[in-house]
ROSE-4610 file (N, C-alpha, C; in Angstrom, 1 decimal, always signed):
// ROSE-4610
residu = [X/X/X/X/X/X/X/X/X/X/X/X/X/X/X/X/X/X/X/X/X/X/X/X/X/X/X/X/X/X/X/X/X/X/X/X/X/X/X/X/X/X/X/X/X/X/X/X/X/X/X/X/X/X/X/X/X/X/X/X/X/X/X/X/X/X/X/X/X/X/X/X/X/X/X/X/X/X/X/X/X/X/X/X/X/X/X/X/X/X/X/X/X/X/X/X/X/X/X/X/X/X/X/X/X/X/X/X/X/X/X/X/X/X/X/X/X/X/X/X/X/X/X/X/X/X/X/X/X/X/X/X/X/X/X/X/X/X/X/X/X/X/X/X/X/X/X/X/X/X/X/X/X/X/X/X/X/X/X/X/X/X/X/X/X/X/X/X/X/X/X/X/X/X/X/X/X/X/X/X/X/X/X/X/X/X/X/X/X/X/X/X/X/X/X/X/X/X/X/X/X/X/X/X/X/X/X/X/X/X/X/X/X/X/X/X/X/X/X/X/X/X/X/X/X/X/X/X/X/X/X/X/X/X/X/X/X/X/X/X/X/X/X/X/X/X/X/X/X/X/X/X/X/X/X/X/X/X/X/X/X/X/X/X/X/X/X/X/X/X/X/X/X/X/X/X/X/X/X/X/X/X/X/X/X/X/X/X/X/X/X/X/X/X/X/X/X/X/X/X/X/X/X/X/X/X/X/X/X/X/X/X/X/X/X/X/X/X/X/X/X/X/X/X/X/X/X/X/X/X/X/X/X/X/X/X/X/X/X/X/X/X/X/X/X/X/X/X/X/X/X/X/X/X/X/X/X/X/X/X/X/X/X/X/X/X/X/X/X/X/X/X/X/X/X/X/X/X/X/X/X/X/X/X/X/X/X/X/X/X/X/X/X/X/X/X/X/X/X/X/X/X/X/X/X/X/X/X/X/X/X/X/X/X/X/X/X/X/X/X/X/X/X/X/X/X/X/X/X/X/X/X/X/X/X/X/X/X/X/X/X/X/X/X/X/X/X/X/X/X/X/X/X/X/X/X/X/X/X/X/X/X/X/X/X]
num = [1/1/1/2/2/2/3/3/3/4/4/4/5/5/5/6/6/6/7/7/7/8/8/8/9/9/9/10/10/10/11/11/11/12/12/12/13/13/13/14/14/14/15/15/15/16/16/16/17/17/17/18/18/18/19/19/19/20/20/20/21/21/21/22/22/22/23/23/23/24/24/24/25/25/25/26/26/26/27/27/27/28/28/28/29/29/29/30/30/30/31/31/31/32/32/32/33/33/33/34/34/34/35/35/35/36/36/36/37/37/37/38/38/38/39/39/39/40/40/40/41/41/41/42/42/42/43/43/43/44/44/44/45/45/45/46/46/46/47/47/47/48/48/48/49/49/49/50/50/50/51/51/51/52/52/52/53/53/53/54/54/54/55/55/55/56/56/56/57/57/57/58/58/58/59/59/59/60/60/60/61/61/61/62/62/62/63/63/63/64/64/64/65/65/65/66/66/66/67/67/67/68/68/68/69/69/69/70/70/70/71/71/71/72/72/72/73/73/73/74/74/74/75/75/75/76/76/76/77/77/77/78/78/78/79/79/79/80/80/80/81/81/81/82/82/82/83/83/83/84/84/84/85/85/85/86/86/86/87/87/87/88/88/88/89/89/89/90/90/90/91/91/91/92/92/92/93/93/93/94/94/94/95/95/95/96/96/96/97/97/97/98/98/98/99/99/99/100/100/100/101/101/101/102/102/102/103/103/103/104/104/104/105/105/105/106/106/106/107/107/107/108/108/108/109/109/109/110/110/110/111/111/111/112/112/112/113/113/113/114/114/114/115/115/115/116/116/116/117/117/117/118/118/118/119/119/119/120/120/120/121/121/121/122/122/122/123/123/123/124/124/124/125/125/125/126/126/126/127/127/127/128/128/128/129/129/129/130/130/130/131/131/131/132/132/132/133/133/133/134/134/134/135/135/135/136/136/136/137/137/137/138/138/138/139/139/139/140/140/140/141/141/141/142/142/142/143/143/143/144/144/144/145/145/145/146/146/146/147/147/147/148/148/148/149/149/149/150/150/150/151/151/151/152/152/152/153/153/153/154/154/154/155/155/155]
x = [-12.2/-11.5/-11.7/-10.7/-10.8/-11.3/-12.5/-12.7/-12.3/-11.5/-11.2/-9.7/-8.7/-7.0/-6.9/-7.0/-6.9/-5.8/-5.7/-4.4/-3.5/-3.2/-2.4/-1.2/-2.4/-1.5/-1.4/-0.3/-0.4/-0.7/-1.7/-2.6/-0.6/-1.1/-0.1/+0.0/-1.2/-1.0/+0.2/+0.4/+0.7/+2.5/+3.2/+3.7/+4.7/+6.2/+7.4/+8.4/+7.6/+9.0/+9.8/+11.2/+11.8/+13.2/+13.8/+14.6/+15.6/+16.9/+18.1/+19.2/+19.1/+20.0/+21.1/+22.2/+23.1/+22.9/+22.5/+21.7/+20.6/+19.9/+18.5/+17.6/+16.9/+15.7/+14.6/+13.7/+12.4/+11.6/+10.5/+9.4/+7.9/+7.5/+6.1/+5.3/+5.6/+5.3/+6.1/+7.6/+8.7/+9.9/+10.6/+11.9/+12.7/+14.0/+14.6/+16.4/+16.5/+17.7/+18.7/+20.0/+20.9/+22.5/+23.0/+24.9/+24.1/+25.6/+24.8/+25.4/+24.3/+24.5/+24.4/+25.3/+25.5/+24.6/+24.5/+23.5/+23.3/+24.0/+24.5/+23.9/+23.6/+23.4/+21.7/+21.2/+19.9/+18.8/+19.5/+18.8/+18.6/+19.5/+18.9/+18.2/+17.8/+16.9/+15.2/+15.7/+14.5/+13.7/+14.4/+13.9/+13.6/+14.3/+13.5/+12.1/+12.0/+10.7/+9.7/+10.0/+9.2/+8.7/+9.8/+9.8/+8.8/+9.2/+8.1/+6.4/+6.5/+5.0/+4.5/+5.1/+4.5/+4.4/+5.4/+5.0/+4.3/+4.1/+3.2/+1.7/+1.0/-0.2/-0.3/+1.1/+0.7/+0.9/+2.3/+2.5/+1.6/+0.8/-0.1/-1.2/-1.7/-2.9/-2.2/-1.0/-0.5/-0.3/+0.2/+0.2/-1.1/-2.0/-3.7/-4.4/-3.9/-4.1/-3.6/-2.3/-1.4/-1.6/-2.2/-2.1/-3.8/-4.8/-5.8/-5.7/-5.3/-5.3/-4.3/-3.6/-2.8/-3.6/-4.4/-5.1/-6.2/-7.2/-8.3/-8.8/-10.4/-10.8/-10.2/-9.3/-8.3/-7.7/-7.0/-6.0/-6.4/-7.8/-8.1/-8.1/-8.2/-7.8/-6.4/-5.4/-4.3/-4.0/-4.6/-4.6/-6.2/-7.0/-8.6/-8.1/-8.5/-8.4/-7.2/-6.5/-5.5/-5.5/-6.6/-6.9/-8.5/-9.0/-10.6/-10.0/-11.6/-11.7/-12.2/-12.5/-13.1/-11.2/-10.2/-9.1/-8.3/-8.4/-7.8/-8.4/-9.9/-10.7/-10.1/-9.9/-9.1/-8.0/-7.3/-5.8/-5.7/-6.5/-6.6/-6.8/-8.1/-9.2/-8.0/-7.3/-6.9/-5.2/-5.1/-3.6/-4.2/-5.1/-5.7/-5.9/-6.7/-7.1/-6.0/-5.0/-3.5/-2.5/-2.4/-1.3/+0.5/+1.4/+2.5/+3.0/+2.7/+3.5/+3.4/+1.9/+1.3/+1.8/+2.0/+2.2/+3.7/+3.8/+4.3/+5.0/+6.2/+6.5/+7.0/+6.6/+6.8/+5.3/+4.3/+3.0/+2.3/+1.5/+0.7/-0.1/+0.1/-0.9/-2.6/-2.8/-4.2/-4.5/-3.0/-3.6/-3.9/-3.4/-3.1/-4.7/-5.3/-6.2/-7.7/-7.4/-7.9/-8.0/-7.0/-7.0/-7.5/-7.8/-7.9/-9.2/-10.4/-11.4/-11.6/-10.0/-10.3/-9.7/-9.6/-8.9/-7.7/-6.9/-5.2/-4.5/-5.1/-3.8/-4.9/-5.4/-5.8/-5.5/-5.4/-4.8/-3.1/-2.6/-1.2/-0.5/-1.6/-1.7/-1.7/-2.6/-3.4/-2.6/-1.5/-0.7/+0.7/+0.8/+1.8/+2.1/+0.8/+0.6/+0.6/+0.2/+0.0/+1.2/+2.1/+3.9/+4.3/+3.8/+4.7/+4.3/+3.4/+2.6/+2.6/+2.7/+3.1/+1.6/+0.3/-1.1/-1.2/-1.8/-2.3/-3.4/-3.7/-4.3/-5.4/-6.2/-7.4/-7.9/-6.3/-6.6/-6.7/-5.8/-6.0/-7.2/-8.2/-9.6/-10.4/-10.3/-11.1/-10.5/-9.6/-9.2/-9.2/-10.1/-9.9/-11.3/-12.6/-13.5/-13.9/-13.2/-13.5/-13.2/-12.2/-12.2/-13.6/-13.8/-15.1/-16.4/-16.5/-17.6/-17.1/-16.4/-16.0/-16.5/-15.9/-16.0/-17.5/-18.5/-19.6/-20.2/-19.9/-20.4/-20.5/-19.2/-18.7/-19.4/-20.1/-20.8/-22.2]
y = [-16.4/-15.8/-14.3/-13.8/-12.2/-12.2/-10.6/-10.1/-8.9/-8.0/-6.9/-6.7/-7.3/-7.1/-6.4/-5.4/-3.6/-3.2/-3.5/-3.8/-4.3/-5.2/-5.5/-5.1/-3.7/-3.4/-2.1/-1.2/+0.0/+0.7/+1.7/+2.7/+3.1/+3.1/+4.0/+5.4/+6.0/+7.1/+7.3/+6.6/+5.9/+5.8/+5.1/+4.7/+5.7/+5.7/+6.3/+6.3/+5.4/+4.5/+5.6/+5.6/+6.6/+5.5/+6.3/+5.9/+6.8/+6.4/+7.5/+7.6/+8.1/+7.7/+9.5/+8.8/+10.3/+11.3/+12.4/+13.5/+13.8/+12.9/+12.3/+11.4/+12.4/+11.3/+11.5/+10.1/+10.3/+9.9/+10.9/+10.1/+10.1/+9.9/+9.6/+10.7/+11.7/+12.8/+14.2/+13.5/+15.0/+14.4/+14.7/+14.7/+15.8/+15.8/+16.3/+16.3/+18.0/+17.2/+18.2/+17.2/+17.8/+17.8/+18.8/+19.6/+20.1/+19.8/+20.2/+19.2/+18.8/+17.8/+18.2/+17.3/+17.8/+17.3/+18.4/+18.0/+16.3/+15.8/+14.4/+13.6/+14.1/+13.1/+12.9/+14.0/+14.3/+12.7/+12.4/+11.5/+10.6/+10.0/+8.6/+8.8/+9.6/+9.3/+10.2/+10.9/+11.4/+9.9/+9.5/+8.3/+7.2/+7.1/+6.3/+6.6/+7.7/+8.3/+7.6/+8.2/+7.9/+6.1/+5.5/+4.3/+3.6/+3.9/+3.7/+4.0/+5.4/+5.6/+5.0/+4.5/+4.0/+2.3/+2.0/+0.5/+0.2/+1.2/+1.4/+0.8/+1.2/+0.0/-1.3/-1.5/-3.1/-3.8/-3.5/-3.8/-4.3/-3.0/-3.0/-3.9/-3.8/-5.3/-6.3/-7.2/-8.5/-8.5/-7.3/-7.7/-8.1/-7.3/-7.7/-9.4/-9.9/-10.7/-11.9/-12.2/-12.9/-12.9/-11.5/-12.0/-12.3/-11.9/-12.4/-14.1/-14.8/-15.9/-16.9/-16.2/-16.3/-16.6/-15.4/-15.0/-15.1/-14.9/-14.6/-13.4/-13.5/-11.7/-11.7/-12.2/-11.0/-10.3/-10.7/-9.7/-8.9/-8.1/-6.7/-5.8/-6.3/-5.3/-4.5/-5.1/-4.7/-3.5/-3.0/-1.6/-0.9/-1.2/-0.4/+0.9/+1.7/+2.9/+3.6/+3.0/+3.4/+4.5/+3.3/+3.9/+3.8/+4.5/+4.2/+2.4/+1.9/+0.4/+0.6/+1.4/+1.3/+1.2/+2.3/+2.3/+0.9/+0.3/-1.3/-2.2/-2.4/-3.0/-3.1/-1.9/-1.6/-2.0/-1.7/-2.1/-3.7/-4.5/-5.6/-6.4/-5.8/-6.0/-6.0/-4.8/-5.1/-5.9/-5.9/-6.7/-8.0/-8.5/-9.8/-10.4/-9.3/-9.7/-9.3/-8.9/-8.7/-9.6/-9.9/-10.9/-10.5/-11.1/-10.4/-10.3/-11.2/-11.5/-10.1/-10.1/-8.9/-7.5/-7.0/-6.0/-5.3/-4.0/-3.3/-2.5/-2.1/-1.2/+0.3/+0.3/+1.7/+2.4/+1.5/+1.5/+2.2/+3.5/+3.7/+2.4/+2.5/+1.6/+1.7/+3.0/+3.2/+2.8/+2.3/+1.9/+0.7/+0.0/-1.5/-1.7/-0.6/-0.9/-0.4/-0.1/-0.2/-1.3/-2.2/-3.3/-4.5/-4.5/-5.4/-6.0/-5.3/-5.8/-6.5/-7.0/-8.1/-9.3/-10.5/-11.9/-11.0/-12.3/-12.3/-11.9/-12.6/-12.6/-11.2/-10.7/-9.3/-8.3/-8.4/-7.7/-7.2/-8.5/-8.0/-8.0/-7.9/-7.4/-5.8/-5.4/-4.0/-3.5/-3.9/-3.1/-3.3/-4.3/-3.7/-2.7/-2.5/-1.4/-0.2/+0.0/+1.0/+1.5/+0.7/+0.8/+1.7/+0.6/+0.9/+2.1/+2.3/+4.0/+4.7/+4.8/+5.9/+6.4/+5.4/+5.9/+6.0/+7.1/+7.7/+6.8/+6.9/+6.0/+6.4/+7.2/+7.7/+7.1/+7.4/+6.5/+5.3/+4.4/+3.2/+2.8/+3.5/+3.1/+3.3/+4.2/+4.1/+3.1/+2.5/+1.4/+0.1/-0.4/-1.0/-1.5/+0.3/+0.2/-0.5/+0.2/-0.3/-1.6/-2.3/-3.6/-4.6/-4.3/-4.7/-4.6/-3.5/-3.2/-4.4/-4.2/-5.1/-6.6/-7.1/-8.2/-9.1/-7.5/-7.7/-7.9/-7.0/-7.3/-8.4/-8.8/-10.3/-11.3/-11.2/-12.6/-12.7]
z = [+28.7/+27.5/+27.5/+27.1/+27.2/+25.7/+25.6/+25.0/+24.5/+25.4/+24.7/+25.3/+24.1/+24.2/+23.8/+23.4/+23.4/+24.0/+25.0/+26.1/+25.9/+24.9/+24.6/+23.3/+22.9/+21.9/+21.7/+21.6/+22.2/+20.4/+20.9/+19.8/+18.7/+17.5/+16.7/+16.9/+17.8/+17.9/+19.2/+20.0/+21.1/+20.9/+19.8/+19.3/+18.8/+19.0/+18.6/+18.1/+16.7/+16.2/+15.3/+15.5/+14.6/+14.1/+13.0/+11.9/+11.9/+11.9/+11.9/+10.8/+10.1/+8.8/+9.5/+8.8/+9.0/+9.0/+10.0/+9.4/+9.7/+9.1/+9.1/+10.3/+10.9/+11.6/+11.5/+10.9/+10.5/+11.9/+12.1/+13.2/+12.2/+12.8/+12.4/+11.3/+12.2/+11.6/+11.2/+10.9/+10.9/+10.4/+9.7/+9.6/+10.0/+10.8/+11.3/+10.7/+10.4/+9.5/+10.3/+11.1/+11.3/+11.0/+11.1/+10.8/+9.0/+8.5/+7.1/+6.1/+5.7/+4.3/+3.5/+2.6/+1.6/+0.5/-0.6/-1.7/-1.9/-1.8/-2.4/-1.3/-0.2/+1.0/+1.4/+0.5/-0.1/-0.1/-1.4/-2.0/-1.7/-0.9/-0.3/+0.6/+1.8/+2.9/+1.6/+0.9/+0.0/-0.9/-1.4/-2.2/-1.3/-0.4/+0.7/+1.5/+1.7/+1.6/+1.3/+0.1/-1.5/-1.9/-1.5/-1.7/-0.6/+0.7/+2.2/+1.5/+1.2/+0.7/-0.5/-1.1/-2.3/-2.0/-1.1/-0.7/+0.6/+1.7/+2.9/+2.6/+1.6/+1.3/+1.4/+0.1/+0.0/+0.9/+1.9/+3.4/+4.0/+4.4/+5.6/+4.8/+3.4/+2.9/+3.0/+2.6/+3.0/+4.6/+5.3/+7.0/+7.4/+6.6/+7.2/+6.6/+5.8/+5.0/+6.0/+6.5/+6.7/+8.2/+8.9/+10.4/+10.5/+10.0/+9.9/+9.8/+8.7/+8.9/+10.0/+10.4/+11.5/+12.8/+13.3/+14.4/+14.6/+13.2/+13.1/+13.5/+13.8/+14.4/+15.3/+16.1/+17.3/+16.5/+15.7/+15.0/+14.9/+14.6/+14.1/+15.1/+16.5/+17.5/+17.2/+16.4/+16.8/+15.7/+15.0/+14.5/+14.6/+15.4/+15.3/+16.0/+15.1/+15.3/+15.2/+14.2/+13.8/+12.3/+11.6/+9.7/+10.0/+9.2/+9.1/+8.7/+9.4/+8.8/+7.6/+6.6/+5.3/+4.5/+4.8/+4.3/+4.2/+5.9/+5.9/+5.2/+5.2/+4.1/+2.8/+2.3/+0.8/+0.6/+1.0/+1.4/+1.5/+2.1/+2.3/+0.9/+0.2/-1.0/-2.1/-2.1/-3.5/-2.6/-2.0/-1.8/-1.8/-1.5/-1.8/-3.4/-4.0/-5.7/-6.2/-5.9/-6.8/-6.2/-7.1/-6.5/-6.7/-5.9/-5.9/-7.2/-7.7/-9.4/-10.4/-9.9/-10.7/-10.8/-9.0/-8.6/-9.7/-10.1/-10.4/-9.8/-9.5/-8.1/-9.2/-10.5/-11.2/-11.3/-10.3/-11.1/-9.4/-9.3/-7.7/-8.2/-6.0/-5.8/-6.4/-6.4/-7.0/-8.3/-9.1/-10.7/-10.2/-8.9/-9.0/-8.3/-7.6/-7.3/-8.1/-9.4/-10.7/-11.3/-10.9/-11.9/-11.3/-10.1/-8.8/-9.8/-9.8/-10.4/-11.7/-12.1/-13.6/-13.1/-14.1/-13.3/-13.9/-13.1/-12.9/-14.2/-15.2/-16.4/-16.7/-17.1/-17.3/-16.8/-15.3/-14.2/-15.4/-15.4/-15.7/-17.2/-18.1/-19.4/-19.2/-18.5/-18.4/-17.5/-16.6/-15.5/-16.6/-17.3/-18.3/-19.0/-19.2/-20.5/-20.0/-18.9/-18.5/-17.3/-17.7/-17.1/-18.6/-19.3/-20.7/-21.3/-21.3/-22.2/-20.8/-19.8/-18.8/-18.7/-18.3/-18.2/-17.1/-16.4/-14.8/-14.5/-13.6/-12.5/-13.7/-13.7/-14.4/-16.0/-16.6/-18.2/-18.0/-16.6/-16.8/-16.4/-15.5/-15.2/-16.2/-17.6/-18.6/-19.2/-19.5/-20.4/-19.8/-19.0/-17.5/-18.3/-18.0/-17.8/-19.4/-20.6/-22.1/-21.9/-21.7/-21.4/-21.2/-19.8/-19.4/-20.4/-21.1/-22.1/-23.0/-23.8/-24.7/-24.8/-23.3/-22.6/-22.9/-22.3/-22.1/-23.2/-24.2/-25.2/-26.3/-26.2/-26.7/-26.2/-25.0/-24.4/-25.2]
């Protein structure tokens, strides 16, 4: 049995995947914008962006979730040394204790990984609210954290 498939998967740094919208080509590291667009031609490859980065976490924690139990520890060859392993860990951690129901897509991932640390229906009391009153990743970890006190103190 082989032990190190490393070889079999080529590094991301390695890797040249690019995206061509009209105009527009994204690589890894650059967008390239060519003739001339117009104001209006803007926004979609912009909000697409935006939308990539804001869902690129939970992605990569369900891909890790899903091919882990797929593969087991081979799978982890196939991005080492891609992200620190403390970042995939994370990514993993809260895409695991959040569940999709939960997830919010007006909501960063970092509130969602604020909320990771309560059960489920708490989780999505507290990612409501914090949709609905427009709280930053920071108020919802103090109101996350009062929670908890509360909790504790009631027992």
């Amino acid at each position: 049995m082989l032990t190190d498939k490393s070889f079999l998967y080529p590094k991301v740094t390695e890797m040249r995947p690019k995206i061509s919208l009209p105009n527009f080509e994204f690589s890894s590291c650059a967008v390239t914008v060519g003739g001339n667009p117009k104001l209006e031609d803007w926004g979609g490859p912009l909000l697409f962006s935006i939308w990539c980065q804001r869902a690129s976490p939970w992605w990569i924690g369900d891909l890790l979730i899903a091919g882990d139990a797929r593969f087991g520890e081979d799978f982890s060859q196939v991005c080492e040394g891609a992200v620190s392993a403390d970042m995939l860990q994370r990514y993993e951690s809260v895409a695991r204790r959040v569940p999709h129901e939960n997830r919010r897509p007006n909501l960063s991932w970092s509130a969602h990984a604020v909320a990771a640390r309560l059960p489920h229906d708490k989780q999505r009391v507290m990612l409501e609210k914090a949709e609905r009153y427009g709280w930053s990743s920071e108020v919802l970890r103090i109101k996350v954290r009062e929670l908890i006190e509360e909790e504790k103190r009631e027992q």
